[in-house]
ZAZA-361614 format. One record per residue: residue number from 1; x, y, z of N, C-alpha, C in turn; residue in three letters. Coordinates in pm, whole numbers. Each point is the difference from the previous one (the first is absolute). Last residue first. Layout:
BEGIN
   pos      n.u      n.v      n.w     ca.u     ca.v     ca.w      c.u      c.v      c.w   code
   NUM        X        Y        Z        X        Y        Z        X        Y        Z    ALA
...
END
This chain:
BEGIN
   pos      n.u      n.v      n.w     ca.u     ca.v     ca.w      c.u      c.v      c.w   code
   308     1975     3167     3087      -93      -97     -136       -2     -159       94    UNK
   307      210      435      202     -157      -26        0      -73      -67     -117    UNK
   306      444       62       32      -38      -23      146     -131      -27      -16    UNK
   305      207      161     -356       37     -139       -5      -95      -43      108    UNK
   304       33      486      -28      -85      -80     -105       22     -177       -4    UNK
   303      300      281      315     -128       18       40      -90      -75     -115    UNK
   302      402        8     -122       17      -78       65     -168        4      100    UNK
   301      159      282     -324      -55     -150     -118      -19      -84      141    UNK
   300      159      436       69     -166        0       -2      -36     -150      -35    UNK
   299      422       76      118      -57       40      136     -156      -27      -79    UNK
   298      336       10     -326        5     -143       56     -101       12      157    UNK
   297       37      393     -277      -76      -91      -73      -23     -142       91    UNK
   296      237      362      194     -118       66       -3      -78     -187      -62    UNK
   295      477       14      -68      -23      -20      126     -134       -7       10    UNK
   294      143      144     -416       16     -113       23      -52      -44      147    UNK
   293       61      458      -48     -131      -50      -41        0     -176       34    UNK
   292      393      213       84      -52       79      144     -185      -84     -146    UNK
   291      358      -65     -271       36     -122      111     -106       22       92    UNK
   290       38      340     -305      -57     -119      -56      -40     -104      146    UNK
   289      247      375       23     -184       25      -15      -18     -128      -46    UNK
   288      467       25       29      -75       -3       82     -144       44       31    UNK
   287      238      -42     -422      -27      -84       39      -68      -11      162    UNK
   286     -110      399     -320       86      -54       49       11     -145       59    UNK
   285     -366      252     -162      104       91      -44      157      -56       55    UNK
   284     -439     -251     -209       60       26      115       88       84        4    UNK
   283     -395     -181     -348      113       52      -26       76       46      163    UNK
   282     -406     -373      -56       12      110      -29      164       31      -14    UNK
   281     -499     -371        4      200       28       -6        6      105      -71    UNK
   280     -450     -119      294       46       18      -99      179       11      -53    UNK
   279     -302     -256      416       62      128      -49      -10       19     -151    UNK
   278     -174     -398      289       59      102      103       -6      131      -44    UNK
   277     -277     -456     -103       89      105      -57       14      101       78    UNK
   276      -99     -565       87      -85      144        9      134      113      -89    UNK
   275       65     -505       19     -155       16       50      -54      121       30    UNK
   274      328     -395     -307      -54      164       12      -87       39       38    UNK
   273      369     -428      -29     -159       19        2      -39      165       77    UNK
   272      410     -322     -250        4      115       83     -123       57      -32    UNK
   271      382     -404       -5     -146       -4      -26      -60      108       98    UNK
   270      529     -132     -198     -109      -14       69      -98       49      -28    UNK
   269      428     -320      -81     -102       69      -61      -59       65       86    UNK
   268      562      -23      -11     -113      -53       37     -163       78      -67    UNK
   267      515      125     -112      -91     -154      -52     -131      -33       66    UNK
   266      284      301      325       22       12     -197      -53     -139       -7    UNK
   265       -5      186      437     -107      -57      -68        6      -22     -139    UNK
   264      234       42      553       37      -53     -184     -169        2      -58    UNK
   263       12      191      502       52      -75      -71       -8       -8     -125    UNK
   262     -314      142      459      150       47      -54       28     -124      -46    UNK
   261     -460      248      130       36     -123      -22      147       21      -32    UNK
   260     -353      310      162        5     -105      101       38     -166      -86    UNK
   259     -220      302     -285       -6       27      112       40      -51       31    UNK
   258      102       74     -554      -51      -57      157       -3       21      139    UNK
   257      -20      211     -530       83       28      149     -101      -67       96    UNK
   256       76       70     -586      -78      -86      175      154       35       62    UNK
   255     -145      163     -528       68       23      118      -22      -29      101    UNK
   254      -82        7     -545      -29      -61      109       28       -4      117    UNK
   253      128      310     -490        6      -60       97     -104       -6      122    UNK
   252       46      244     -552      -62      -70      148       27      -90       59    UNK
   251      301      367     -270      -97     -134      -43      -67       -3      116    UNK
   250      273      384       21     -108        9     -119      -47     -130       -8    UNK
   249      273      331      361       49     -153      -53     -154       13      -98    UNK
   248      166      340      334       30        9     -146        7     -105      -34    UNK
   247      -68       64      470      141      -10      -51       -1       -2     -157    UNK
   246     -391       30      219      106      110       65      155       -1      -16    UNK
   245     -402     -252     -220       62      158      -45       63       77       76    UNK
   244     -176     -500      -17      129       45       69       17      133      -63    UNK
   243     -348     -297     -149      145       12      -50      115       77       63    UNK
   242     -450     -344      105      -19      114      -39      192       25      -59    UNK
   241     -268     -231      401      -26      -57     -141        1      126      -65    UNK
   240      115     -233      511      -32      137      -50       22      -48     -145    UNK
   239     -136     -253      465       77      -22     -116      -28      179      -60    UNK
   238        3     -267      507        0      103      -95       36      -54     -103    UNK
   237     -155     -304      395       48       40      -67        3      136      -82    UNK
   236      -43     -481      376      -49      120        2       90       54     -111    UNK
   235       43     -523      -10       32      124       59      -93      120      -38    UNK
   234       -5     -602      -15      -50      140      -63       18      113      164    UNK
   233      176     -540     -166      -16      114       75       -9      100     -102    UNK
   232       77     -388     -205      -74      -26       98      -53       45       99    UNK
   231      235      132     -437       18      -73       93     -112      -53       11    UNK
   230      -15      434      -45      149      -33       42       36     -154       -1    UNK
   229     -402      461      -70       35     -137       69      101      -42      -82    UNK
   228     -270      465      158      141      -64      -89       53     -107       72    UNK
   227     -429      383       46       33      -93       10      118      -68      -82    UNK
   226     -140      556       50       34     -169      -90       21      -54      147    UNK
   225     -127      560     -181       37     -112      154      -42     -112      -89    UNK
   224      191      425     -312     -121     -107       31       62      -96      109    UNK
   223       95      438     -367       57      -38      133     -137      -99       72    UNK
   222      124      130     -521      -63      156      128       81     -149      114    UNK
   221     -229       13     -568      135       23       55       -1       39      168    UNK
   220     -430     -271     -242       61      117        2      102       23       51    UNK
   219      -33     -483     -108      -93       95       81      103      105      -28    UNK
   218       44     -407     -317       20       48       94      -23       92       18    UNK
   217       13     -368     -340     -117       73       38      136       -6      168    UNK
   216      142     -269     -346      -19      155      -52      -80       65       34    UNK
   215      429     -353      195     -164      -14      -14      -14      136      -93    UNK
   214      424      -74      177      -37     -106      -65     -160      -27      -31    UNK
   213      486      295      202      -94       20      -45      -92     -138      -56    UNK
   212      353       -5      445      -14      -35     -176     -134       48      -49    UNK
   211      152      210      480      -57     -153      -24       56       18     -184    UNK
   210      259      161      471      -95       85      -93      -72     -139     -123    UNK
   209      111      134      515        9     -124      -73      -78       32      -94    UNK
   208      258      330      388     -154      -57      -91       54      -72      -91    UNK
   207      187      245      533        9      -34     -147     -114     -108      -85    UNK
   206       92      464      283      -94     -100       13       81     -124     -135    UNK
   205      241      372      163      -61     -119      123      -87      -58      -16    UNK
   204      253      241     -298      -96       85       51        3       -3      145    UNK
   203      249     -307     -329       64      174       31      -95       56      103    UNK
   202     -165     -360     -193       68      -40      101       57       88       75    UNK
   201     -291       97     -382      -58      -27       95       67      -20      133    UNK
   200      221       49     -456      -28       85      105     -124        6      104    UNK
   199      156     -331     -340       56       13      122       -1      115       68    UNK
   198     -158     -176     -468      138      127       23       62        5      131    UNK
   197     -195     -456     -174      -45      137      -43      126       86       52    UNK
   196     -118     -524      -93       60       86       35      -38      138      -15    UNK
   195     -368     -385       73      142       14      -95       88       86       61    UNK
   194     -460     -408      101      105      133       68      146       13     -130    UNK
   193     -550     -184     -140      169      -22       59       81       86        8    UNK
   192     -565      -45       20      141       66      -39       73      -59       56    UNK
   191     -608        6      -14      161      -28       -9      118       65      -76    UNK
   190     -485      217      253      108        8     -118      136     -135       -3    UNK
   189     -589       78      134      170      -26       64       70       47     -168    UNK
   188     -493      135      338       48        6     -138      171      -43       -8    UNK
   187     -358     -140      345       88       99      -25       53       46     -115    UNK
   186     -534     -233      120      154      -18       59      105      131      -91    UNK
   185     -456      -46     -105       10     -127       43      123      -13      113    UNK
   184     -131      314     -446       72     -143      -13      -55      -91      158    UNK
   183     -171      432       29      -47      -69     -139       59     -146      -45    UNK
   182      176      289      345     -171      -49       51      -37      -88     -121    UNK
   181      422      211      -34       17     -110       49     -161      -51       11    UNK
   180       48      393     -176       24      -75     -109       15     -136       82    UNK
   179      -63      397      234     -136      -25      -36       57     -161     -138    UNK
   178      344      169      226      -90      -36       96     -121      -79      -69    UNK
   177      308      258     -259       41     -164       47      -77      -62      119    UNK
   176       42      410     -354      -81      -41       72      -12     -135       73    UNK
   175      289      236     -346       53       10      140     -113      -16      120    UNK
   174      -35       11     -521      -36      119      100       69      -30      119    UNK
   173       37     -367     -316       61       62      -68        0      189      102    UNK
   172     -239     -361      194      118      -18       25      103       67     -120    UNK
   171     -488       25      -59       14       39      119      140      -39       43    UNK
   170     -111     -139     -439       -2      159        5       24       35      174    UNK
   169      -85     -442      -59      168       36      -82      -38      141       12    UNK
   168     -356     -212      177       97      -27       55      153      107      -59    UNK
   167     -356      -45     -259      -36       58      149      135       76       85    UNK
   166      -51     -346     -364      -41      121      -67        8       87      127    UNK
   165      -82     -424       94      155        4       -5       26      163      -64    UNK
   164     -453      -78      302       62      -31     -166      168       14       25    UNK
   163     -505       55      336      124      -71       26       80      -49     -152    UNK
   162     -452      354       71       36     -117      -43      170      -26       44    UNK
   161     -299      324      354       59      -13     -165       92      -98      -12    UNK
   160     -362       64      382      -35       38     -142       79       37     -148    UNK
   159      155     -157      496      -39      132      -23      -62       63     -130    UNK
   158      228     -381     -130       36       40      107      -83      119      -14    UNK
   157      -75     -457     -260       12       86       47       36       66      116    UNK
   156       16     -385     -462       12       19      187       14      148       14    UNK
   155     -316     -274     -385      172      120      -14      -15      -35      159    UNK
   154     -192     -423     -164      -35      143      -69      105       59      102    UNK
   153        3     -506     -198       42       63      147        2      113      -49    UNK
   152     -155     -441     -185       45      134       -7      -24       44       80    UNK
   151       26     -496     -145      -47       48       48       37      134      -12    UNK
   150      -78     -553     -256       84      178       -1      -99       71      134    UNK
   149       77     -567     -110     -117      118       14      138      119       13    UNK
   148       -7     -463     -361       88       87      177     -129      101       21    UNK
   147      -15     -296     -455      -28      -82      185       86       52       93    UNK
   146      -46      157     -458       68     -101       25       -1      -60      111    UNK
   145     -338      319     -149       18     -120     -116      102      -74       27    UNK
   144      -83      322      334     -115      -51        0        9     -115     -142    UNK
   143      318      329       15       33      -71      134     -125     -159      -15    UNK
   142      -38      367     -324      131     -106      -52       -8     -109      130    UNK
   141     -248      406       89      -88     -107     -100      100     -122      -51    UNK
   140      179      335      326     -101      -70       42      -58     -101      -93    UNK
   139      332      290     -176       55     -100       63     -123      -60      114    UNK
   138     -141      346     -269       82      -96      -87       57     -115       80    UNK
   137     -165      382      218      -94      -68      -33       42     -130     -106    UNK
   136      274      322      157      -49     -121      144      -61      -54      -73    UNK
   135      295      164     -396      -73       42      118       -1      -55      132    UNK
   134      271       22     -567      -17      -97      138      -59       87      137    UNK
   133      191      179     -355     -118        1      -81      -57     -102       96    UNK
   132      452      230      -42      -60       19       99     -179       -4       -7    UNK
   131      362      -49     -337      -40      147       31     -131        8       97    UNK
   130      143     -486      -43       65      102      -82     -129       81      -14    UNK
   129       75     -250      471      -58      -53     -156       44      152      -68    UNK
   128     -199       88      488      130      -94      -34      -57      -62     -185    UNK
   127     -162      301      536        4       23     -176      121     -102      -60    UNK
   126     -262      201      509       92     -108      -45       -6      -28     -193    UNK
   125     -247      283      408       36       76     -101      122     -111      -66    UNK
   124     -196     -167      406     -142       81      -86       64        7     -191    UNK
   123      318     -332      318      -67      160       14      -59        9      -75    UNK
   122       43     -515       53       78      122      -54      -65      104       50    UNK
   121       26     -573       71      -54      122       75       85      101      -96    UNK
   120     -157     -548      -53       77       93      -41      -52      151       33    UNK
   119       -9     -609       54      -18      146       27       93       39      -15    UNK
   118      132     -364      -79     -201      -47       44      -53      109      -12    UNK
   117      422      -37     -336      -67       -1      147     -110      -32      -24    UNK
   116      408      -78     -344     -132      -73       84      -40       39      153    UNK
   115      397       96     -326        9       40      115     -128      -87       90    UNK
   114       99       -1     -497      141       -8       50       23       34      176    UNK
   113     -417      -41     -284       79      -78      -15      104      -35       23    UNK
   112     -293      377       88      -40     -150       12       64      -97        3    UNK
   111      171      417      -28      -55       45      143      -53     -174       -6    UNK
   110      234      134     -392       32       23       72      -37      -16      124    UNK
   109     -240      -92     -406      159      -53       18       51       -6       92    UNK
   108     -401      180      -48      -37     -116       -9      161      -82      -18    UNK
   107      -27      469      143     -119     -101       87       -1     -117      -44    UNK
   106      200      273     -277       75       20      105      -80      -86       89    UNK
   105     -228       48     -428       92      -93       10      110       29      125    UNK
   104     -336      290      -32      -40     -108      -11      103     -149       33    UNK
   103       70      489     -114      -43      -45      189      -38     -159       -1    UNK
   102      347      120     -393     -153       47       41      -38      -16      127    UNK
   101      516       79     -129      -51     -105       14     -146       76        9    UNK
   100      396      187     -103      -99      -37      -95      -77      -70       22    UNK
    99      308      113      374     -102      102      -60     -103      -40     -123    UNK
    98      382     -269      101     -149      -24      167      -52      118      -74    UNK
    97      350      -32     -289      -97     -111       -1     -124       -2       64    UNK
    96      360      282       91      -88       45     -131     -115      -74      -12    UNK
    95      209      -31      437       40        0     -103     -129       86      -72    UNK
    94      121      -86      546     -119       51     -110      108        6     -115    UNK
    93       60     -357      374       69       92     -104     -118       62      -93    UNK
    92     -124     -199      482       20      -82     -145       52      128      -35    UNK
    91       40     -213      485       32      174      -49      -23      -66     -153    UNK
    90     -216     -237      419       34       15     -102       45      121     -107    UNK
    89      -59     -253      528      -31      164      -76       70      -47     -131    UNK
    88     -171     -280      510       64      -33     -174      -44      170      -82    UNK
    87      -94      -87      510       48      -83      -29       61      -32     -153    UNK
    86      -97      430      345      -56      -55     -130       70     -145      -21    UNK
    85      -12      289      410       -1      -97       -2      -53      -75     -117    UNK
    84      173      472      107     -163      -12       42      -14     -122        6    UNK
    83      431      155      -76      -22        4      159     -162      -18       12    UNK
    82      202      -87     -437        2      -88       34      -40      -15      186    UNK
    81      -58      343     -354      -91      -89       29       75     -131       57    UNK
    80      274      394       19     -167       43       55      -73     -174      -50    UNK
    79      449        7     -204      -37      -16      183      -79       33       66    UNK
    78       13       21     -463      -21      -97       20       16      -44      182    UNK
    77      -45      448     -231      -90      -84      -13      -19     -165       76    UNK
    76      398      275      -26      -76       38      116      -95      -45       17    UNK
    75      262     -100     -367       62      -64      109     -108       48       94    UNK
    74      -90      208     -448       21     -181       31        5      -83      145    UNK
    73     -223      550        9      125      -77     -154        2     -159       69    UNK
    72     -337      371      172       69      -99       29       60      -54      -75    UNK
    71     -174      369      -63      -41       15      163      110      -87       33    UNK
    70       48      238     -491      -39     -115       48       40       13      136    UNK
    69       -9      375     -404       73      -77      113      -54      -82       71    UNK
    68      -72      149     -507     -130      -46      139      154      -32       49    UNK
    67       16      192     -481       96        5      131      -82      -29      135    UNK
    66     -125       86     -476     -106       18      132      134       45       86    UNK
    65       59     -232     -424       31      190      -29      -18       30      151    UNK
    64      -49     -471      -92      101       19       49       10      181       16    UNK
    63     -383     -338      -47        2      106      -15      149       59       65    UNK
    62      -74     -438      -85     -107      -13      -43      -26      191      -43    UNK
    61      292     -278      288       14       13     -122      -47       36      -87    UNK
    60      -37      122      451      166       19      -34      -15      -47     -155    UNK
    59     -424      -88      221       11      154      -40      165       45      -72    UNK
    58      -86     -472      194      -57       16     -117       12      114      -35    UNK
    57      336     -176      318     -127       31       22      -50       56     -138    UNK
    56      394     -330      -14      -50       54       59     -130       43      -11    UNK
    55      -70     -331       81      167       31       17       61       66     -152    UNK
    54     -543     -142      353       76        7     -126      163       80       -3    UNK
    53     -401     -325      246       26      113       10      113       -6     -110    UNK
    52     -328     -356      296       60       37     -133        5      158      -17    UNK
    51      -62     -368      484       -5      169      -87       98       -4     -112    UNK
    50     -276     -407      379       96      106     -114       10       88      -40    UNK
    49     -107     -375      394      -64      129       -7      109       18     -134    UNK
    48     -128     -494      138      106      102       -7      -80       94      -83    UNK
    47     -268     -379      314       49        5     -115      150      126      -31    UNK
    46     -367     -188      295       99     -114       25       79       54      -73    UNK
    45     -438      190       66       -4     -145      -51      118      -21      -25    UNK
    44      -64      383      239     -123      -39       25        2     -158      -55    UNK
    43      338      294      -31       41      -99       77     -135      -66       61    UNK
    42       67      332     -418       38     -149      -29       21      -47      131    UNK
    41     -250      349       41      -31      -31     -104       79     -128       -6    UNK
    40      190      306      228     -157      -41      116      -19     -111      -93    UNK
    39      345      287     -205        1     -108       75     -104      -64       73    UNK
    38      -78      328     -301       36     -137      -81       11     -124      166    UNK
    37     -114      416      136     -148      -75      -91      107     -117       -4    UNK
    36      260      320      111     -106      -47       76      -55     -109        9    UNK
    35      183      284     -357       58     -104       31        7      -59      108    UNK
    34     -279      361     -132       33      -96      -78       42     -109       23    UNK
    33       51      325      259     -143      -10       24      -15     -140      -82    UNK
    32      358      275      -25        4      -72       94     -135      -98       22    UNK
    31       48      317     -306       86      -90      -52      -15     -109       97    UNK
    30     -192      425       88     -103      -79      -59      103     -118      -53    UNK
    29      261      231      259     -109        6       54      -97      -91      -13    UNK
    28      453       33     -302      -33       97      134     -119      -78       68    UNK
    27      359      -95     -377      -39      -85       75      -41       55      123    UNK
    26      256      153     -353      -44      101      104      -48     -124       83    UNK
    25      -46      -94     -508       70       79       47       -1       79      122    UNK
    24     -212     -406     -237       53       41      101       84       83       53    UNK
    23     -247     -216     -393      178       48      -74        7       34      192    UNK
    22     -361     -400     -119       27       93       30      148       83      -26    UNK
    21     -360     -472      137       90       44     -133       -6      164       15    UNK
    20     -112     -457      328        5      155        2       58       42     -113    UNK
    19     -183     -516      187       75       68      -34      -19      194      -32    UNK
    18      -17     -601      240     -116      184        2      111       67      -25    UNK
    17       61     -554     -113       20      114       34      -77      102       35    UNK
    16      152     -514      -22     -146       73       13       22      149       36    UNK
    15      437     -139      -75      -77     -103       51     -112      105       82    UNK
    14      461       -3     -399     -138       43       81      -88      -65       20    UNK
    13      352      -56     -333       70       36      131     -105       49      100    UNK
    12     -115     -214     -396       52     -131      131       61      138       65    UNK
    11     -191      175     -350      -97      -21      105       46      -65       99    UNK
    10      379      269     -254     -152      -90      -64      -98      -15      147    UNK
     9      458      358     -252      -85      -46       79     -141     -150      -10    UNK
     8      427      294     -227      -59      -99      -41      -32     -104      138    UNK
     7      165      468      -15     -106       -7      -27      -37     -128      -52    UNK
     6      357      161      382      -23      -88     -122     -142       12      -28    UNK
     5       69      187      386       35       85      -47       28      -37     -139    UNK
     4     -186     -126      508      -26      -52     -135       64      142     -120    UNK
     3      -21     -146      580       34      117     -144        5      -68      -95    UNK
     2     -174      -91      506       84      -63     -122      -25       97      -75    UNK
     1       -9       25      559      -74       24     -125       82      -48     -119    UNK
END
């Protein structure tokens, strides 16, 4: 996939395009659905699937008081669409500027002139142009005056409820990670680079690769069975998320404990996909209660792995 991350983009870098404009946060379900389309869409006539999307995500500037922790910040974004097979993603810099811009003139600068699709697919609820005055219906009638067809793609549903990044984030802020994976599609991941920590995992016997804080959306505090890839290899896994109150520690630490792997992991990245919640993190009266649970957790995460 190509990354476009210079906004002095033009049409020579694109060939007959089907394109997707969108902030993609979560890239779940109905996202997928989306970008589906694009691709089907541009290999029907030869052409490159795109996705214009924005750096950062519009709500961060637009309503900074909010604090929106984001599904998918920069990097994760960009390795989710590149495993769906997007051929060209354009991250444009939401400025001041892109905001003052009218719906109008974003379509006729931006999407026509500087991108020229044949087609153009957005979600139902898709809004763009200053104070969000840009519709479907706006970009159908514009589409129809510059020679692309627009299409819309209404809400995806689960079990009768709408599939939203809105959703999503409250259900992994609850420790609902099951029901939150259904919605995304797949696992909910956390990247991280391995740091140093206190090392009492090792003390224990278990020892854990404690990760670099680096994203701002993470699941209720507690104890969660993981996938943890490595590489090229993916290990069975515990992670525990939370602050260690049995030892009195106060920030939040990331904590993996791989299955069935021995060796160095300082510096290394890994990629730690969250597939059920074990526990809540609790106060232990001792290290050996701890360790006699630890055990309990890795016995249950290992039955829950088994059967995914």
């Amino acid at each position: 996939m190509r990354i476009i991350d210079d906004p002095d983009f033009t049409r020579e870098d694109f060939s007959s395009p089907a394109l997707t404009i969108g902030s993609y946060d979560g890239l779940h379900r109905g996202h997928q659905e989306i970008i589906g389309k694009v691709i089907k869409k541009a290999k029907s006539w030869g052409g490159k699937s795109v996705v214009l999307t924005f750096e950062p995500h519009p709500v961060k500037v637009l309503y900074p008081q909010f604090n929106v922790p984001l599904i998918t910040p920069y990097k994760k974004k960009m390795m989710l669409l590149e495993s769906f097979s997007i051929d060209v993603t354009i991250n444009l810099p939401f400025t001041k500027d892109l905001y003052e811009m009218s719906a109008q003139e974003f379509v006729q600068e931006v999407v026509h002139k500087r991108i020229g699709p044949r087609w153009v697919v957005v979600g139902f609820n898709f809004t763009f142009g200053k104070d969000r005055g840009g519709t479907v219906e706006v970009l159908k009638k514009m589409g129809e005056r510059l020679g692309f067809e627009v299409e819309i793609i209404p809400p995806y549903t689960l079990d009768q409820d709408v599939v939203s990044s809105t959703r999503i984030r409250e259900l992994i802020a609850q420790g609902e990670i099951k029901d939150a994976n259904r919605m995304l599609g797949r696992n909910f991941i956390i990247l991280g680079r391995v740091i140093h920590g206190h090392a009492r995992g090792k003390g224990l016997g278990y020892p854990t690769a404690n990760l670099e804080i680096t994203q701002d959306l993470y699941p209720k505090k507690g104890v969660y069975a993981t996938y943890v890839t490595l590489g090229e290899e993916t290990y069975k896994g515990v992670v525990n998320i939370g602050t260690n109150p049995t030892f009195g520690d106060e920030e939040l630490a990331v904590e993996v404990f791989l299955l069935d792997y021995q060796g160095d992991l300082y510096g290394r990245e890994l990629k730690v996909a969250l597939v059920d919640r074990l526990r809540d993190e609790k106060v232990f009266p001792s290290p050996e209660e701890l360790v006699q649970q630890i055990e309990k957790d890795i016995h249950r995460a290992q039955e829950i792995l088994r059967e995914q």
